[in-house]
N, C-alpha and C positions, 0 to 999 in steps of 0.2 A: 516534553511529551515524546513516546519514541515515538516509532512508524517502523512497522514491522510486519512484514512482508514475505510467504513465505513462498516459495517457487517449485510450482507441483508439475505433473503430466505420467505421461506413460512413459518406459525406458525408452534412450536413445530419439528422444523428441530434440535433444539441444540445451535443457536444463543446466548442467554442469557448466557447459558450453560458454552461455550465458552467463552462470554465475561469473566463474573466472573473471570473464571479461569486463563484468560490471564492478566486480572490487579491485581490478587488476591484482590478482591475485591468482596463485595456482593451488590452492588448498583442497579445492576437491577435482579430484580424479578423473579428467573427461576421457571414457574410451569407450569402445563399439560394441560394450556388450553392456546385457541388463543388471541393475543391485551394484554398479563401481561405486555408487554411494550411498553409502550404509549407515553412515550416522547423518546426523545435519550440520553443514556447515554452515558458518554464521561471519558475513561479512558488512562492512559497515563503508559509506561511502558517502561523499560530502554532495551536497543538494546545488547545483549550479544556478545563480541568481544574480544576473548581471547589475541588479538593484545595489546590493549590499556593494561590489564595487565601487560602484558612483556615491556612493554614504559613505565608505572609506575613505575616498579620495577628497571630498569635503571637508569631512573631518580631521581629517589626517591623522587618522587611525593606525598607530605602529604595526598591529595584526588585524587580521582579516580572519574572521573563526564563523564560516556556514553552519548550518543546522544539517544534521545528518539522518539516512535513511539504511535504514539497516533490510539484509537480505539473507535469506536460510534457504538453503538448499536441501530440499527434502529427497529422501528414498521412491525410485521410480515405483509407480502402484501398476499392480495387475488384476484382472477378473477376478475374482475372489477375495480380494484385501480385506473387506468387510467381517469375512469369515476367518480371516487369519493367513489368507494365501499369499506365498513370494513375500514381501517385508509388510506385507497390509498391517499389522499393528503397531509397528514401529513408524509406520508414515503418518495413521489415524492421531494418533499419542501426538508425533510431531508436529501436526496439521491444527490439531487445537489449542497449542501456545500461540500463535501467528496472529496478527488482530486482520490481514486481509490475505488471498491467497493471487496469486499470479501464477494464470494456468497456463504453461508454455504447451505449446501444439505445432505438432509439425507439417509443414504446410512447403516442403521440398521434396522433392523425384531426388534420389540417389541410392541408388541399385549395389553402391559398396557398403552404404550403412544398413543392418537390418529394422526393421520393422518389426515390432512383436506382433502383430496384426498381420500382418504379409503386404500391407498396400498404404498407402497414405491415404486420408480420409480424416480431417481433422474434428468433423462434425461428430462422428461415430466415436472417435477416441473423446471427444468431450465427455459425450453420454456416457462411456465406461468409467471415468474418472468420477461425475459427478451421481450414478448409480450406486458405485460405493458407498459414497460416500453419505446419501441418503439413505443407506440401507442398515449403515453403522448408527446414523442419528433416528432413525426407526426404535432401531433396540435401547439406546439409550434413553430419549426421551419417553418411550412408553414404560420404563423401570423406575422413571423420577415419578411419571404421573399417579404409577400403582404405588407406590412407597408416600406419594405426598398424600392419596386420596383415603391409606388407610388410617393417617395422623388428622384426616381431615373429618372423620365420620363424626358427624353431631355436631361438627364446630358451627359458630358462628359468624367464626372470622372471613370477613369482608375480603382483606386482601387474598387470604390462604385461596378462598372459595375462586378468586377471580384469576389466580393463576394459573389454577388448574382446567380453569374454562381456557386460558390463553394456549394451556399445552393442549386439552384436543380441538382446538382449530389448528394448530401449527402440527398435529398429528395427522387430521384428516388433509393438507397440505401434501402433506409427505408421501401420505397413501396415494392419494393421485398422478406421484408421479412428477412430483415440481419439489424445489428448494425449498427449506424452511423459510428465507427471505419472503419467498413471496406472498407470506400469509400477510392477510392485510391487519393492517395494525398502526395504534396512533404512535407516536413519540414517547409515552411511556410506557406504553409495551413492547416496543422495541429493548428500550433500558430492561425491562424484565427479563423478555426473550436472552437479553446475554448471560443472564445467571445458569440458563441451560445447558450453555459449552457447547451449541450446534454445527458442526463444520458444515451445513447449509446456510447459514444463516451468516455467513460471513462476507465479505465484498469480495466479486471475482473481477479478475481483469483479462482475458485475453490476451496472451501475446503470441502471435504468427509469425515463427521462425522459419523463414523464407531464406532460399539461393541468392549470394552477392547482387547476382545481375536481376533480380526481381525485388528487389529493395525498396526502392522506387515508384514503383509502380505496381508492385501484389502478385496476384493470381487465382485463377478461378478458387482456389481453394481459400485462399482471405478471404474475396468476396462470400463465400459461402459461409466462414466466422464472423463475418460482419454482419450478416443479416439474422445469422443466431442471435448474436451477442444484442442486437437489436430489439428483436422478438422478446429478451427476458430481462431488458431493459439495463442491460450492459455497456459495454465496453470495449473495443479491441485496439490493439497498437502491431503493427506491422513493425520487425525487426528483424536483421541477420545478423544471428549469433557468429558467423564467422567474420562480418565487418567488425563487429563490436570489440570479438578478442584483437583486430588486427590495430585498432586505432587503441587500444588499450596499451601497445607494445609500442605508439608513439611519444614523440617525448613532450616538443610544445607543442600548444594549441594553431602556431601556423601549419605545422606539419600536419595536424589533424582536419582544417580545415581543409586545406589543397585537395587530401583522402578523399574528404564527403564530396568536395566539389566534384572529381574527378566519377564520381557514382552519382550524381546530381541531385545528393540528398545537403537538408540546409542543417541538419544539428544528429550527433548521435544518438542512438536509439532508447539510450538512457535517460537524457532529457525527458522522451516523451513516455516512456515508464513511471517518470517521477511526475510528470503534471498529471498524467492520466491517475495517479495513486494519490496525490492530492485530494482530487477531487474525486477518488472511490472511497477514501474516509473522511472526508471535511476537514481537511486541516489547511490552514491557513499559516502566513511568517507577518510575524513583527520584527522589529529590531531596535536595537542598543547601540547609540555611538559615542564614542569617548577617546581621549586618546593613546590611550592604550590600545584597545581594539572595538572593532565595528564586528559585531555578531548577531545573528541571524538565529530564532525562536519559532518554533511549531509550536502551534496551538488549535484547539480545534474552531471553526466555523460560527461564530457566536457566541464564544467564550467573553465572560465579562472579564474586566481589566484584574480584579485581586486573582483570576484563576491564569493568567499570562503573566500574572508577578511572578505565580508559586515555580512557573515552567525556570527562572532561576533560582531560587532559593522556598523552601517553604516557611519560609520567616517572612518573605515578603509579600504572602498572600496572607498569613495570622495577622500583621501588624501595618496591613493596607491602611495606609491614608488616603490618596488619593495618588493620579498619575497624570504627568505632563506630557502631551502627544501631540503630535506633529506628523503630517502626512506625509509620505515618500515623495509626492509632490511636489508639497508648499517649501518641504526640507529642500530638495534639489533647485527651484526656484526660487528661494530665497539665498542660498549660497551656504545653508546650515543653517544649526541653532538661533547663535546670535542675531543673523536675520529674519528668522520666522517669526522671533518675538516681538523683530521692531517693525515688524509687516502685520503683528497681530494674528499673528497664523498659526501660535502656540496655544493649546488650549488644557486646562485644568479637569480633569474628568473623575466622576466620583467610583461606587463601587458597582454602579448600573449600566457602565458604559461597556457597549460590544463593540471588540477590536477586530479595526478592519486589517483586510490585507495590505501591509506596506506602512502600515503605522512605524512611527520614531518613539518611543519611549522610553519616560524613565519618572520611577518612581520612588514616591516617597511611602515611607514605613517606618513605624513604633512597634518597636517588641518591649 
């Protein structure tokens, strides 16, 4: 399953910045003015899980192959984007392939970078970013609802009729001045609502690109993201895109730690990008040991076992037998496999089983 994440804000917030730094890569263009990234760049970066090492190392696994999170760096948006203003179509267009968005904000005084705003106020640039961006899923949604309700006139259909009810409450949402997200809605109106393509209605995350020496410990202006992000039952992750790019140019992991120690932070900012995105789309790891290699499997949150077969092959989810699973636990505890069976701690699970986090598997399949 991917994880795909797209990285939005106003110009010169730190986006690029960031990017770079998280693919260790220079692909896109980090400089002082607004639009240096003009298409999307798309970087892909392996998920740090100190689990899968210790399942390696039991198993003695030749390679070691994580599960990875991919990252796109979108076009900075401005006041009018909706309407077509500075690259607003080109961001809107990019912004709805992304299954979650990560909204960088800049939350540093520096008087050499400009501000398109003239001041820093991360609260105020949210609302410009996410006013757009409502204002794009305005026009659109209310063009499906008029196109669905004139194929709907006379009908009987249940479902047609009940979707079109789901678009004007997630209309009269939008009119108020809130996210398409926040219209209340069960679990399968949720799945509905995706068929909409709403850039409200996606998971946002916060992230407060703060000064090296506020790293740490924030600033009034975090705290000011955080009690947003709070309020709309969010998210935020404090990070400095310029520590990030600097430990990106390091080589091993001592070297990188000494860095963070010397800032008094315990893990890069990436890390807590990647658990915080976790848990803004449900996705959960399994994993696969053998000796060839130990690898690492996204799946989402309650997925049953034939739907974490198909995450490697779709022959393995058609021609589901059944799966033999083992906790990260009982595995580590017992010393592996061959231990956890003679401890009883292997177990045979059919096609109703929901896979936990840190499960060991492997299944079996008939095509």
């Amino acid at each position: 399953m991917g994880f795909n994440c797209g990285i939005v804000g106003l110009p010169n917030v730190g986006k690029s910045t960031l990017f770079n730094a998280l693919t260790q890569t220079a692909a896109a263009q980090a400089a002082n003015y607004p639009f240096c990234t003009i298409e999307p760049n798309v970087g892909r970066v392996s998920v740090p899980d100190d689990r899968l090492t210790k399942i390696a190392a039991i198993g003695k696994s030749a390679q070691i192959i994580p599960t990875q999170l991919e990252f796109v760096d979108i076009a900075g948006l401005v006041k009018g984007a909706a309407t077509g203003e500075g690259l607003g179509n080109k961001f809107l267009s990019h912004i709805r392939e992304v299954d979650a968005v990560i909204h960088v904000l800049r939350c540093f005084e520096d008087g050499d970078i400009v501000h398109v705003e003239g001041s820093v106020d991360p609260v105020r640039d949210s609302e410009t970013v996410e006013t757009e961006l409502a204002l794009a899923d305005l026009e659109s949604l209310t063009k499906q609802r008029d196109n669905l309700a004139k194929k709907s006139k006379g009908s009987t259909d249940k479902e047609l009729l009940a979707q079109i009810e789901l678009m004007n409450r997630v209309l009269a949402t939008l009119n108020e001045g809130k996210p398409a997200f926040a219209t209340k809605c069960d679990d399968d109106e949720r799945v509905t609502m995706r068929l909409f393509n709403l850039l409200t209605a996606k998971p946002f995350l916060y992230v407060c690109n703060v000064a090296e020496s506020e790293a740490a410990t924030g600033n009034k202006h975090t705290e000011a993201v955080a009690k947003m992000a709070k309020d709309k039952g969010m998210d935020s992750v404090i990070i400095s895109a310029a520590i990030e790019s600097e430990i990106a140019q390091l080589g091993s992991d001592e070297e990188k730690k000494e860095f963070l120690d010397t800032l008094g932070l315990d893990e890069p900012g990436l890390n807590r990008i990647i658990r915080a995105g976790y848990n803004l789309l449900g996705l959960q790891t399994y994993f696969t040991v053998g000796p060839k290699e130990a690898r690492a499997w996204t799946v989402r949150r309650k997925a049953k076992a034939p739907e974490a077969a198909g995450a490697i092959h779709t022959d393995f989810e058609k021609g589901f037998i059944r799966a033999e699973v083992i906790s990260f636990a009982d595995y580590v505890a017992c010393n592996g496999e061959s231990g956890a069976k003679e401890a009883g701690k292997m177990r045979l699970e059919g096609k109703e089983y929901p896979v936990q986090d840190g499960d060991i598997m492997l299944f079996r399949f008939n095509v």
